[in-house]
KEGU-653157 format. One record per residue: residue number from 1; residue in three letters; x, y, z of N, C-alpha, C in turn. Coordinates in steps of 0.001 Angstrom, whole numbers, plus 500000, padded with zeros to 6 digits. Example, Ala and Ser with C-alpha at 12.3 -4.5 7.8 and 13.67 -1.06 7.14 Angstrom:
REM KEGU-653157
pt n = 1 | res = ALA | nx = 513190 | ny = 494310 | nz = 507800 | cax = 512300 | cay = 495500 | caz = 507800 | cx = 513200 | cy = 496700 | cz = 507800
pt n = 2 | res = SER | nx = 512850 | ny = 497750 | nz = 507080 | cax = 513670 | cay = 498940 | caz = 507140 | cx = 512900 | cy = 500030 | cz = 507870
This chain:
REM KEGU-653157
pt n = 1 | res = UNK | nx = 068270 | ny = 360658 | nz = 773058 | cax = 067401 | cay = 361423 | caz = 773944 | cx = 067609 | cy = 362916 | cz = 773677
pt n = 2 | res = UNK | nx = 066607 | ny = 363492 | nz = 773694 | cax = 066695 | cay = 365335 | caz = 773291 | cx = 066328 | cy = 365523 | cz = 774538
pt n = 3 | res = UNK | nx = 067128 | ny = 367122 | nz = 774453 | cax = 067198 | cay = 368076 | caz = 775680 | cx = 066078 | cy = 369116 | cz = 775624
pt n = 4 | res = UNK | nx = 065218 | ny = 368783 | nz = 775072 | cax = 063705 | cay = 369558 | caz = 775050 | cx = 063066 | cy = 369847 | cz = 776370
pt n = 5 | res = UNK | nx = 062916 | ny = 371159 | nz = 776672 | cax = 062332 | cay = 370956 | caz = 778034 | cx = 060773 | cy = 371874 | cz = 777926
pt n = 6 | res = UNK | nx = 060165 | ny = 370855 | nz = 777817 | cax = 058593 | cay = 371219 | caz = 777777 | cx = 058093 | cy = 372898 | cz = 778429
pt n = 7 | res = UNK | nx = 056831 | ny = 373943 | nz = 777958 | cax = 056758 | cay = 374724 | caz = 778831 | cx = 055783 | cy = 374343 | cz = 779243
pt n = 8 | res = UNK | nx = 055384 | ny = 375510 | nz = 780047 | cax = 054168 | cay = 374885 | caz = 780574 | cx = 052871 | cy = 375226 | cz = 780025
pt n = 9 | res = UNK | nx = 051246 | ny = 374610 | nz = 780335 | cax = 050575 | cay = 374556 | caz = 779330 | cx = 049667 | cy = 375320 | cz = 779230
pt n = 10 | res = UNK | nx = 049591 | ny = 376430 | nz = 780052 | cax = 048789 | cay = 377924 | caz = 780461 | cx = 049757 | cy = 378740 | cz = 778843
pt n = 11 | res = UNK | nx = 051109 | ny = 378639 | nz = 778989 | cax = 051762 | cay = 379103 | caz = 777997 | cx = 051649 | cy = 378521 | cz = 776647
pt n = 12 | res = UNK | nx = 051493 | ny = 377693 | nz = 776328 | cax = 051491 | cay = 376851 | caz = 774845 | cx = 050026 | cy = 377370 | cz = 774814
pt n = 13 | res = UNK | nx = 049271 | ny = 377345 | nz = 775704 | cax = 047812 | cay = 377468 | caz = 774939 | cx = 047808 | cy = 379531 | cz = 774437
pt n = 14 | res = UNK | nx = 048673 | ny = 379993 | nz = 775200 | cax = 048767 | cay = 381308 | caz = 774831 | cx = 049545 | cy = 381367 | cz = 773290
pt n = 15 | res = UNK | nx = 050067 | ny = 380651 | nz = 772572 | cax = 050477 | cay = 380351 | caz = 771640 | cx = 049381 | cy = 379596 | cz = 770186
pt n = 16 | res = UNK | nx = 048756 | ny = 378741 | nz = 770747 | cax = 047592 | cay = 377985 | caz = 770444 | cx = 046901 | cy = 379131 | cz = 769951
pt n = 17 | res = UNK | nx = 046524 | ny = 380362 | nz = 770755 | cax = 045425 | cay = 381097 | caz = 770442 | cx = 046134 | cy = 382201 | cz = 769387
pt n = 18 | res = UNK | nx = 047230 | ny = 382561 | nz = 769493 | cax = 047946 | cay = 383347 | caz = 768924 | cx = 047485 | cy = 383027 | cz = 767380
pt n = 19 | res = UNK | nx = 048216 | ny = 381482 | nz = 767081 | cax = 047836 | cay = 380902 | caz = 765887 | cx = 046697 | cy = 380667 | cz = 765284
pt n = 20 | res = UNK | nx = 045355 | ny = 380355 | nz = 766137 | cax = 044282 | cay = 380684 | caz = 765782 | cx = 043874 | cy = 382007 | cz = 764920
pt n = 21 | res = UNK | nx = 044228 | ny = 383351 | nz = 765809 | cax = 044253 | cay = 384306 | caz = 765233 | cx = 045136 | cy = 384544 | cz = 763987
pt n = 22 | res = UNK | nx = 046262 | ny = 383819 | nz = 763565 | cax = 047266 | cay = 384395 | caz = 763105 | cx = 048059 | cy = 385830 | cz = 763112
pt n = 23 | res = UNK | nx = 047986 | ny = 385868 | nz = 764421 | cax = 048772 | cay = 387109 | caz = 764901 | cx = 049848 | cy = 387039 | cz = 764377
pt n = 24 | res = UNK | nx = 049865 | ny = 388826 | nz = 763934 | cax = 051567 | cay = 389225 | caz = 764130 | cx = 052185 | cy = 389164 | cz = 765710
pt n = 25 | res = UNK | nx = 053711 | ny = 388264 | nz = 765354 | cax = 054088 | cay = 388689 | caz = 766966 | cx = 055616 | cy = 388821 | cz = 766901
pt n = 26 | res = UNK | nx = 055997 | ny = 389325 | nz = 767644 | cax = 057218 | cay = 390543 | caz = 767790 | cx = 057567 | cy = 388862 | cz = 768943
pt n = 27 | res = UNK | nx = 058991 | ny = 387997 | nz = 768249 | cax = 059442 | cay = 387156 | caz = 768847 | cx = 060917 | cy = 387157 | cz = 769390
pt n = 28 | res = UNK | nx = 060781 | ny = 386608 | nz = 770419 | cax = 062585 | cay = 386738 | caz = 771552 | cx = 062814 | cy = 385721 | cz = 771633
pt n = 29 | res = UNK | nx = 064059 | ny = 385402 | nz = 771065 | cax = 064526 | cay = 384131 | caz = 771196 | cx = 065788 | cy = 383952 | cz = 772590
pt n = 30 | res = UNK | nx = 065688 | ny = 383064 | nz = 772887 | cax = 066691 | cay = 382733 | caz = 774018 | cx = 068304 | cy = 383207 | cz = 773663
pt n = 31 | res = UNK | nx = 068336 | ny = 383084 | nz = 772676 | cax = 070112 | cay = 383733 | caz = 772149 | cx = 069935 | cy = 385125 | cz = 772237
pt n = 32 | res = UNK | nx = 068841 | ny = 385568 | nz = 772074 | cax = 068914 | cay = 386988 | caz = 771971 | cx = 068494 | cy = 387977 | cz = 770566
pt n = 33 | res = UNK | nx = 067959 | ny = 386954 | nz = 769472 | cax = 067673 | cay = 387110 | caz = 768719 | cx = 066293 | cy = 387580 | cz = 768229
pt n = 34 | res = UNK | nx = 065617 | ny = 388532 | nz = 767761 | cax = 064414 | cay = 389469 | caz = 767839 | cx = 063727 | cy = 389327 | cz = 765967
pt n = 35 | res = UNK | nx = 062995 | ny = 388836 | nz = 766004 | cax = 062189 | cay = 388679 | caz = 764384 | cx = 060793 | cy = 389447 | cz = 764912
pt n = 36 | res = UNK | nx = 059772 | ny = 389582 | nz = 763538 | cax = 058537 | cay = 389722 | caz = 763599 | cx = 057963 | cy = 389176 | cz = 762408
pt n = 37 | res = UNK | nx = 056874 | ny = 387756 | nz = 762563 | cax = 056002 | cay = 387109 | caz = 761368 | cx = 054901 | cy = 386134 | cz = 762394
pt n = 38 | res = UNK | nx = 054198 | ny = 386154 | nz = 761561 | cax = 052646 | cay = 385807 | caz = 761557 | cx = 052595 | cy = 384398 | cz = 762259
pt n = 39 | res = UNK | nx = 052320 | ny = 384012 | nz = 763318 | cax = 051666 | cay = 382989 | caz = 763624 | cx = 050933 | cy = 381708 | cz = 763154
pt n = 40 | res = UNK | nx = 051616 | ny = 380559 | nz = 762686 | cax = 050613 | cay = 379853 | caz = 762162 | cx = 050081 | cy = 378499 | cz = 762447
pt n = 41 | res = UNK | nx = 051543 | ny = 377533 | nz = 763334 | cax = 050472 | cay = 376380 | caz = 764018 | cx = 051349 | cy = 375895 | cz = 764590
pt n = 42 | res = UNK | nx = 051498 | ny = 374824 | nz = 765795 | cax = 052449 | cay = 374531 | caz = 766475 | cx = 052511 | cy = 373215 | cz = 766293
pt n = 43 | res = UNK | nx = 053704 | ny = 372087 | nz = 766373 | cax = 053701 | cay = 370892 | caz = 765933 | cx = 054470 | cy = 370504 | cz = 766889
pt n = 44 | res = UNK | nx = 053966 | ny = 369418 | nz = 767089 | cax = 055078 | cay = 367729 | caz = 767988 | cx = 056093 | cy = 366584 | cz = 766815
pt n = 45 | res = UNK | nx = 056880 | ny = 366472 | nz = 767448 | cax = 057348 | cay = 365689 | caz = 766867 | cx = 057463 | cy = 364568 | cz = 767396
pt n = 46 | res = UNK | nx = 057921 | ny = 363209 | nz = 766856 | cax = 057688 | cay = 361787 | caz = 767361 | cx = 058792 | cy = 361762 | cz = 768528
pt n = 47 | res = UNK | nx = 059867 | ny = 362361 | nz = 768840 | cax = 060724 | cay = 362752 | caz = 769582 | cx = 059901 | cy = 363686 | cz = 771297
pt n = 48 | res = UNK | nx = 058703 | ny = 363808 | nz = 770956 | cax = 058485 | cay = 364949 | caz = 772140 | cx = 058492 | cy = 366391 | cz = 771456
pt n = 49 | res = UNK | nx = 059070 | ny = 366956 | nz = 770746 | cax = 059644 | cay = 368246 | caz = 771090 | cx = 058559 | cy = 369036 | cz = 770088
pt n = 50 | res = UNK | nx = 058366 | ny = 370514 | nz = 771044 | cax = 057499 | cay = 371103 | caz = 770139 | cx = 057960 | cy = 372257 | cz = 769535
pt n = 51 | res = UNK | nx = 057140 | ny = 372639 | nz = 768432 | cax = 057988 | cay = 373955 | caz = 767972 | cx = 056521 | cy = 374655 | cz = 767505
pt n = 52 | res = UNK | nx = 056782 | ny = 376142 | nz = 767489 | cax = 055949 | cay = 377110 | caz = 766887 | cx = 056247 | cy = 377508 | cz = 765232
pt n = 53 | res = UNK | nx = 055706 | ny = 376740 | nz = 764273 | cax = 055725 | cay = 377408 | caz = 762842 | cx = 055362 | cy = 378866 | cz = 762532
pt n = 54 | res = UNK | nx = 055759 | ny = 379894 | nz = 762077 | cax = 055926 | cay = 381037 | caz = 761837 | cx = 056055 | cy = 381535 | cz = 760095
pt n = 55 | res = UNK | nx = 055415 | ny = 382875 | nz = 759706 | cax = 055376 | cay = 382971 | caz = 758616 | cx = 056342 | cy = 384275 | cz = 758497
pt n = 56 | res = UNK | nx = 057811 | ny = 384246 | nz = 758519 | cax = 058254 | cay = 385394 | caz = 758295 | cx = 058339 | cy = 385780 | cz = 756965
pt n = 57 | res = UNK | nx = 059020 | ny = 386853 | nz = 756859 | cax = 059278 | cay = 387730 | caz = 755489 | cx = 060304 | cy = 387294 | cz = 754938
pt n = 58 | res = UNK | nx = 061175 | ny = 386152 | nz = 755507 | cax = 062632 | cay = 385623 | caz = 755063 | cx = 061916 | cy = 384127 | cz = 754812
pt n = 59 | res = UNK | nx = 060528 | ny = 383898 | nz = 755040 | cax = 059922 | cay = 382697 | caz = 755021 | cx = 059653 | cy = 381982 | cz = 755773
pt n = 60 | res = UNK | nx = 059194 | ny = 380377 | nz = 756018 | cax = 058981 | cay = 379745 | caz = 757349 | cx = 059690 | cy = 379837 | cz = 758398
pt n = 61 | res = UNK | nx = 059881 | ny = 380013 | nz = 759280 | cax = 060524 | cay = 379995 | caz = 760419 | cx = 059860 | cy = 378631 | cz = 761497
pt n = 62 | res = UNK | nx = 060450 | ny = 378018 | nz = 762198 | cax = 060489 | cay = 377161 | caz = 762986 | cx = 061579 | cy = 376714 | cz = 764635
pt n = 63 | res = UNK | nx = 060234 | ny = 377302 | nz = 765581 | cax = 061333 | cay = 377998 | caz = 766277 | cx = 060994 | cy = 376553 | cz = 767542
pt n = 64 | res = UNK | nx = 061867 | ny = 375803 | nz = 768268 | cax = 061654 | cay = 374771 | caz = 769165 | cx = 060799 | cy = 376048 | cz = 770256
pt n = 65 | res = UNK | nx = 059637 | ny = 375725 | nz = 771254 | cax = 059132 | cay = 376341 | caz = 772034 | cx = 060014 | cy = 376679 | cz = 773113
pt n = 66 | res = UNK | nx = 061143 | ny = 375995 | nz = 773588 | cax = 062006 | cay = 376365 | caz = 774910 | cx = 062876 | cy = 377143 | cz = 774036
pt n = 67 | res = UNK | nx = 063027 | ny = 377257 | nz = 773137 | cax = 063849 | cay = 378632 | caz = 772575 | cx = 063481 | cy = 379889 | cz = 772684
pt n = 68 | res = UNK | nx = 061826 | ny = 379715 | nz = 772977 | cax = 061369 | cay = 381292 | caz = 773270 | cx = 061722 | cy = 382102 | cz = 774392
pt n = 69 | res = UNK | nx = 061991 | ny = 383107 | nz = 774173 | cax = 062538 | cay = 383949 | caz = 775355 | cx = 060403 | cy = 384572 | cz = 775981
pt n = 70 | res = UNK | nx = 059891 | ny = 385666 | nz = 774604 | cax = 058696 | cay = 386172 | caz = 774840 | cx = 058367 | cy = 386176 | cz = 773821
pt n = 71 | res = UNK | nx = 057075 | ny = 386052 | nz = 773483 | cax = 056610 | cay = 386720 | caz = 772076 | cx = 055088 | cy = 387954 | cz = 772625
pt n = 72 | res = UNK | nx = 055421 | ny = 388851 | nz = 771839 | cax = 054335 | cay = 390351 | caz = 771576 | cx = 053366 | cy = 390409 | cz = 770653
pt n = 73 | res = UNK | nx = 052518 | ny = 390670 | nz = 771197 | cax = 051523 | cay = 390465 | caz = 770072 | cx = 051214 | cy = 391734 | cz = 769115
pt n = 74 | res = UNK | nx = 051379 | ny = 392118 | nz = 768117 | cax = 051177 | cay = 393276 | caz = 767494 | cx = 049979 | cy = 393476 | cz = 766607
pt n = 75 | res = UNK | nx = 049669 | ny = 394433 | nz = 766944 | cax = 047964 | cay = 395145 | caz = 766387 | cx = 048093 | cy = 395109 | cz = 764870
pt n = 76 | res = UNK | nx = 046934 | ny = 395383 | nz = 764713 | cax = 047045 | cay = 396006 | caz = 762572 | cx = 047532 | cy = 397426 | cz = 762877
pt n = 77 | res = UNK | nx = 047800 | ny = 398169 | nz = 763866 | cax = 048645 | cay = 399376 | caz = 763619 | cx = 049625 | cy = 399129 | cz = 763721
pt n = 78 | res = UNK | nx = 050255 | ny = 398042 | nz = 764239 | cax = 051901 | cay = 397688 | caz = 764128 | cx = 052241 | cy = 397579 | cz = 765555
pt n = 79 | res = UNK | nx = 051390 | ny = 398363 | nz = 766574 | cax = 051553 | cay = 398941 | caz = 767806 | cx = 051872 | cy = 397642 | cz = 768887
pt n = 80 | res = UNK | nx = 052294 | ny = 397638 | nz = 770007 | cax = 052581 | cay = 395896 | caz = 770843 | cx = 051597 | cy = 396267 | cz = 771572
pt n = 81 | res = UNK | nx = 051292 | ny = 394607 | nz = 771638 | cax = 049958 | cay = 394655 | caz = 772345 | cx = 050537 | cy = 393405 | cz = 773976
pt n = 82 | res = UNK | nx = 050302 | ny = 392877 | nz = 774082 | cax = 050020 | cay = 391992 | caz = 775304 | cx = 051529 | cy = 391008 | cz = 774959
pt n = 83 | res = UNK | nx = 052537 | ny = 391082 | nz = 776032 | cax = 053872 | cay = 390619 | caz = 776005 | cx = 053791 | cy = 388994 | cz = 776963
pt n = 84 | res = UNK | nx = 054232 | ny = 387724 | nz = 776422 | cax = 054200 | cay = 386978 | caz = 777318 | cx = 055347 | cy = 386282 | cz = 777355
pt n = 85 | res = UNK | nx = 056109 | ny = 386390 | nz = 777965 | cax = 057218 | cay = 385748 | caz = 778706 | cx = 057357 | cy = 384186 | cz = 778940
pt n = 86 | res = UNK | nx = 058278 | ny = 383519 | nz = 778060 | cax = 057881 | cay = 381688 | caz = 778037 | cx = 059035 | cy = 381154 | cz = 778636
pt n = 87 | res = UNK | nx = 060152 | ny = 382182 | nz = 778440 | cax = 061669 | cay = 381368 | caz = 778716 | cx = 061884 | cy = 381335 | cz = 780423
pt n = 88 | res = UNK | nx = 063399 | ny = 381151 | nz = 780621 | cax = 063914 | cay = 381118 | caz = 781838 | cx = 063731 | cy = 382292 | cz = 782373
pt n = 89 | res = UNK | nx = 063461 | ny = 382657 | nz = 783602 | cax = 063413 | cay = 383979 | caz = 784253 | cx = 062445 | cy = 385001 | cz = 783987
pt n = 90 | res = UNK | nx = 060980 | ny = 384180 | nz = 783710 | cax = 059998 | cay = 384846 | caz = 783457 | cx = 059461 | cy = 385188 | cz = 784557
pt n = 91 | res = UNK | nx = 059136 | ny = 386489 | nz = 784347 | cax = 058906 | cay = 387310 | caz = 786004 | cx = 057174 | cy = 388269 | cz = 785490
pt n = 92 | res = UNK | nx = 057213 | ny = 388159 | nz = 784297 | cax = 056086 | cay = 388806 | caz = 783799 | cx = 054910 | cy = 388037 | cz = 782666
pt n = 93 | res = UNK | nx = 054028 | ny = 388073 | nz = 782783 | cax = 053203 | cay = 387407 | caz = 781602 | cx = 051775 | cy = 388462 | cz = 781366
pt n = 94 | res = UNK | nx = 051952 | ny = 388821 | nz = 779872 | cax = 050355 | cay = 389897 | caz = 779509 | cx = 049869 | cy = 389101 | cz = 779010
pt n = 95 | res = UNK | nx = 048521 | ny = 389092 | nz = 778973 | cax = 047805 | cay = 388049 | caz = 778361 | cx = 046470 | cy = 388729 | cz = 777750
C-alpha cells in the first residue's frame, strides 16, 4: 500500500492546464527544494499515485503531486505570474 495522498481536483486541473500550455513554472517542493522547467503531462500509475512530468535543463523530472509545495507560472519575460499553492498549509491559491 503507498502513502500517496491525492490533491484535490480544482488543483490537478490547475496543473492539467499548465501542461496544456507547456508553461514554464518556478516549482516548490515539500523538502524545500526550488527548480524551474516546462510543463508537460501528468500520469497515474496502476498503484493510484500521480505525478507531474517536467522538462528541466538537468532533464525529465518527475515529481509525485503531494510532493508539491507551489508551482509559479512564469511569462516569456521570465517574470512570475499566478502562484498556486498544492501542499500542506496552503493558505493562498493565484490562478
Amino acid at each position: 500500500m503507498t502513502d500517496y495522498r491525492p490533491i484535490a481536483c480544482d488543483l490537478h486541473d490547475v496543473l492539467e492546464i499548465a501542461c496544456l500550455h507547456r508553461a514554464r513554472l518556478q516549482v516548490e517542493l515539500t523538502d524545500g527544494r526550488t527548480f524551474v522547467a516546462r510543463a508537460r503531462t501528468t500520469l497515474s500509475t496502476p498503484g493510484k499515485e500521480e505525478f507531474l512530468l517536467l522538462d528541466a535543463d538537468d532533464g525529465e523530472q518527475r515529481i509525485r503531486l503531494d510532493h508539491l509545495l507551489a508551482v509559479t507560472t512564469l511569462g516569456a519575460d521570465g517574470l512570475p505570474g499566478p502562484r498556486t499553492l498544492l501542499g500542506p498549509g496552503k493558505t493562498e491559491q493565484g490562478l
